[in-house]
C-alpha positions in Angstrom: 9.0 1.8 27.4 8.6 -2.2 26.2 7.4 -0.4 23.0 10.9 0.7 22.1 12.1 -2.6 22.3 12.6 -5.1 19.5 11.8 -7.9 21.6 8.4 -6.2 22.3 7.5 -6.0 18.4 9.0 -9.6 18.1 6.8 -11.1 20.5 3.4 -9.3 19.2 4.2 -9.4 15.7 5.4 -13.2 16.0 8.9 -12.8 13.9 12.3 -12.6 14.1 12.6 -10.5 11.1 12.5 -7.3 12.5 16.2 -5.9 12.0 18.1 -2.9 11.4 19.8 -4.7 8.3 18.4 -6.9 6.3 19.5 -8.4 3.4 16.5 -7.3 0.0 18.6 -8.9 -2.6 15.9 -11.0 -4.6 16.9 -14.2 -7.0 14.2 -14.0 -9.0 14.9 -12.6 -12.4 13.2 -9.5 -13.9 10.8 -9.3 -16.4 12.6 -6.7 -18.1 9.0 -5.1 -20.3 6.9 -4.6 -16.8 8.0 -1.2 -15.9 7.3 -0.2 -19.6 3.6 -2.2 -19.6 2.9 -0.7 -16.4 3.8 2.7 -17.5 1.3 2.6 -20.6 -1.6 1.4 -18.3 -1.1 4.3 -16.0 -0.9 7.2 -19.0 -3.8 5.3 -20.9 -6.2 3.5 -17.9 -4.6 5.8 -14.8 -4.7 2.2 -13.0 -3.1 -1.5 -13.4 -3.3 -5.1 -12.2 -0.1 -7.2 -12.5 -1.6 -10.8 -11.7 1.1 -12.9 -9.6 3.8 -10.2 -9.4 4.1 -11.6 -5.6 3.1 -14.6 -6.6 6.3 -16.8 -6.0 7.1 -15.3 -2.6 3.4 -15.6 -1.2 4.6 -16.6 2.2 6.5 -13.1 3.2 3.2 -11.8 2.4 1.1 -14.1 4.8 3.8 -13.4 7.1 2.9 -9.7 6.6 -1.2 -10.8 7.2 -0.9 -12.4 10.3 1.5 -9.9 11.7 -1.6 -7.2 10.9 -3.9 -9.4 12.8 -1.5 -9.8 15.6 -1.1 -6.2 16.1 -4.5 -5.5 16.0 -5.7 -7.8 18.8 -2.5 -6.4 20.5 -4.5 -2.9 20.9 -1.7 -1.1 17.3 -2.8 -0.4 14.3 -2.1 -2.8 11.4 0.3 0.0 9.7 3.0 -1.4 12.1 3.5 -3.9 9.7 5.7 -1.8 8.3 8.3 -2.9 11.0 8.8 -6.2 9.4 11.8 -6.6 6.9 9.4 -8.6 4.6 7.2 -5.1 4.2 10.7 -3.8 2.7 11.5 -6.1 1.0 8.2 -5.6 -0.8 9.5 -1.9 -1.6 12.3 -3.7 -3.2 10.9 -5.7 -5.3 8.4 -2.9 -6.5 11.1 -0.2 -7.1 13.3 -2.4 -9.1 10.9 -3.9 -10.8 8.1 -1.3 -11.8 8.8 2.2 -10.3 12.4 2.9 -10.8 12.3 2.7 -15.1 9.3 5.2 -14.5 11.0 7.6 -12.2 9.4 7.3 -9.0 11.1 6.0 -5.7 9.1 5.0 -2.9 8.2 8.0 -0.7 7.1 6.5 2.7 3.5 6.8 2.5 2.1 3.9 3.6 -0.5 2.2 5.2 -2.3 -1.5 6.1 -5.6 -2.5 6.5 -7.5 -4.8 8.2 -11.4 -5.2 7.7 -12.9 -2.4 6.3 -15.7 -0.1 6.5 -15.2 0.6 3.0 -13.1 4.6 1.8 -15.4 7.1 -0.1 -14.5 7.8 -3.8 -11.5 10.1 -3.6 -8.1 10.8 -5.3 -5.0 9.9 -3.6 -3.8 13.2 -5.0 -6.0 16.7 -5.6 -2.9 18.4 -7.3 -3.2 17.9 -11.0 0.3 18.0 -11.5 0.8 14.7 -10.1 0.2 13.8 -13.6 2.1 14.9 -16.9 -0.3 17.1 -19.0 1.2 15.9 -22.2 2.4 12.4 -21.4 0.1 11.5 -19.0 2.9 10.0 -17.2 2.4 9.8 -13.3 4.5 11.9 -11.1 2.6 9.7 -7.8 1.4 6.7 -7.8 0.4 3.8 -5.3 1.2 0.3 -4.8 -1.8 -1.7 -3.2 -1.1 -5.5 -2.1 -3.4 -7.4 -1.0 -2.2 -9.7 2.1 -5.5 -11.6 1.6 -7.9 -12.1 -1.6 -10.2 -8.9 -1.8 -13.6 -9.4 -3.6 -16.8 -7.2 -4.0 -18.2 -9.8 -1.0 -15.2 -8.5 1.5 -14.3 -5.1 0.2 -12.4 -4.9 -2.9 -10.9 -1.7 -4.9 -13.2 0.2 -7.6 -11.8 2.7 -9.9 -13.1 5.0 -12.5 -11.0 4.4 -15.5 -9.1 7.3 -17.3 -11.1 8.2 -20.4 -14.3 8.1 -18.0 -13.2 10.4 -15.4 -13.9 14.4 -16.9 -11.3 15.7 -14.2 -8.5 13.1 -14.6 -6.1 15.9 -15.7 -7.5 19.0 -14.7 -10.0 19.7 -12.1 -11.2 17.2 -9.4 -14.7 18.4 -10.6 -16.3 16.0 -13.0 -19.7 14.0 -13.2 -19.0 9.9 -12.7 -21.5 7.7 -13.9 -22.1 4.7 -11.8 -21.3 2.2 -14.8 -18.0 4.1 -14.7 -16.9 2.3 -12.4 -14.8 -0.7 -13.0 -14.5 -3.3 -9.8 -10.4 -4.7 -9.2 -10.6 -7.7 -7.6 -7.2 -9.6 -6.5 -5.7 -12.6 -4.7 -2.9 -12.5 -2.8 0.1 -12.1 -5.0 -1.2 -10.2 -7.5 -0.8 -5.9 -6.6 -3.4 -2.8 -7.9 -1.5 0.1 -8.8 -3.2 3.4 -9.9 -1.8 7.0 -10.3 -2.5 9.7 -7.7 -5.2 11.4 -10.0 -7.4 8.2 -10.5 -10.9 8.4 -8.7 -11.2 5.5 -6.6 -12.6 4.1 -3.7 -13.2 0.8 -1.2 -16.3 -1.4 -1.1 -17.7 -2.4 2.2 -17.9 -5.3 3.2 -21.2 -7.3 1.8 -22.5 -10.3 4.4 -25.5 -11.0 2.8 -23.4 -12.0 0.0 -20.8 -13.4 2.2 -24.1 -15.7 3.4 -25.1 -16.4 0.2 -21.8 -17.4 -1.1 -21.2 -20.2 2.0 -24.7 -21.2 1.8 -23.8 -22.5 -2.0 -20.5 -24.4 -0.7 -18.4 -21.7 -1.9 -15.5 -20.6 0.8 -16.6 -17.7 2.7 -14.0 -14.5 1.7 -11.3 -14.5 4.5 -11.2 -10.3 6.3 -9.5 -8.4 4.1 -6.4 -6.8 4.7 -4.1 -5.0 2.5 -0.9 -2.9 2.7 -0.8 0.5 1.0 2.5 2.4 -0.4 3.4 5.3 -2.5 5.7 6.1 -5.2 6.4 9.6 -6.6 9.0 11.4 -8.4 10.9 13.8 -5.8 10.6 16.7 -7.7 6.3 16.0 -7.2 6.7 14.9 -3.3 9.9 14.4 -1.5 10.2 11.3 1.0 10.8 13.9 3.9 7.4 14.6 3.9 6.3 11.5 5.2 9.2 11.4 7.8 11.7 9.2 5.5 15.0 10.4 4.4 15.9 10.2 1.0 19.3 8.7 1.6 17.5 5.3 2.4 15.9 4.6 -0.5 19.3 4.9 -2.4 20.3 1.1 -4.0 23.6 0.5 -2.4 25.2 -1.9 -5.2 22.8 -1.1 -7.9 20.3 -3.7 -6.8 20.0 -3.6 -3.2 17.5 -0.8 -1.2 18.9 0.4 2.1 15.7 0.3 4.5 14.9 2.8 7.5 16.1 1.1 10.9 13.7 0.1 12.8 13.5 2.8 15.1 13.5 5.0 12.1 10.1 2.6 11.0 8.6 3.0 14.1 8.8 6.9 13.4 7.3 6.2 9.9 4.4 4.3 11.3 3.4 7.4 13.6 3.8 10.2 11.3 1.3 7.9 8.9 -1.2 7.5 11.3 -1.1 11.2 11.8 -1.2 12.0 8.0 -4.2 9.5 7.5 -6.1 10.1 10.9 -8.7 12.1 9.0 -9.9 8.9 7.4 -9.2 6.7 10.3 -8.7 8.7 13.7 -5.4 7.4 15.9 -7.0 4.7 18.6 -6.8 6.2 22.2 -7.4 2.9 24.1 -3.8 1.7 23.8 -1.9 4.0 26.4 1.6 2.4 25.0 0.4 4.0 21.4 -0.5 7.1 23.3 3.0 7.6 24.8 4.4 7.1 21.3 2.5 9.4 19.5 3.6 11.8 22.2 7.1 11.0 22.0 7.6 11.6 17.9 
């Protein structure tokens, strides 16, 4: 059982920074009105774009890219990323930042990407009351980060804004009009964020404009990968649900987030790919993965 090893995640995800403790605290100082600006997109758009909230720690993120390309060619799905401190640390930064002023602690749902056959136009949540039906103020909502640039030639988001979508705060019925839609690109650094009734999908990849693109001297868009996570208010959807314990998402200090051990991640990252393996079924030619899945 190498899989329950840390030297075993070590070596495939090429890092040290797989530990049971690691330290969250963040220097950098906060910007004290994104929580509230973020909060008014999300009751008046239902989605936002904060351009270069990661943009000053950019290298924790690539680390978090090339550990998703690692475990893929090891035969594990990217979501194992989540075994790395840096992905926590991410949750730190977000929480304090963004999600905490608004009432929502991350709840364990999470999940990476890489390449992408593109998601159908869904909501991350079909209970309405995800959403406040007098505020407008979320109850869920997801984090998306993008660990490389995501464009309509690779795969980007789309989202139908608020006022366009009929069934934002009643039921998921609704007619969307194609010009709806509004495309989100994002380069790495900058995260999406859109509450759990917002209609929204991913594009597939386009190669013919991936072609076109390199044929005019312009860089060919790099595989996309991304890293998914959700935020919800307990009385909505309670970490447990996801296989998380409340306990460790409790700052410990005021400012610092007291992650899952890893072992308790490793639980995380199965009971995901079980929650999600209706849109992407659990692989079954990785006998190590197998044995995992057997033994959670």
């Amino acid at each position: 059982m190498s899989y329950l090893k840390l030297a075993y995640w070590r070596s495939i995800c090429g890092t040290d920074a797989i530990t049971d403790d690691p330290d969250l605290r963040d220097e950098r100082e906060t910007d004290s009105g994104l929580a509230q600006r973020v909060g008014e997109d999300w009751r008046k758009y239902g989605y936002t774009r904060v351009g270069g909230f990661f943009g000053d720690s950019i290298g924790r993120l690539e680390v978090l890219a090339e550990a998703a390309r690692r475990l893929e060619n090891a035969g594990w799905p990217p979501t194992f990323v989540i075994l790395l401190n840096d992905a926590w640390w991410a949750v730190a930064r977000a929480q304090r930042e963004i999600f905490r002023e608004n009432a929502l602690l991350c709840n364990g749902d999470f999940y990476a990407w890489t390449q992408t056959s593109g998601w159908s136009i869904h909501r991350d949540r079909d209970d309405h009351r995800c959403v406040d039906s007098i505020t407008a103020a979320p109850l869920y909502a997801t984090l998306w980060i993008p660990l490389t640039e995501a464009t309509p030639a690779n795969g980007c988001v789309y989202v139908v804004p608020k006022e366009r979508d009929e069934g934002y705060l009643g039921d998921c019925t609704g007619s969307v009009s194609t010009p709806d839609i509004v495309a989100l690109p994002a380069s790495v650094g900058d995260v999406l964020s859109w509450t759990g009734r917002a209609l929204h999908f991913g594009g597939r990849p386009d190669e013919q404009q991936m072609e076109l693109l390199s044929s005019r001297g312009v860089a060919r868009p790099r595989e996309r990968i991304a890293l998914s996570l959700a935020f919800s208010n307990p009385s909505f959807e309670a970490a447990e649900e996801h296989g998380l314990e409340t306990e460790v998402l409790t700052p410990n200090g005021g400012e610092r987030l007291v992650p899952p051990s890893v072992s308790e991640r490793l639980e995380l990252a199965v009971v995901q790919l079980l929650i999600y393996q209706a849109n992407s079924a659990v692989p079954t030619d990785n006998p190590e993965l197998t044995a995992l899945v057997a033994l959670c």
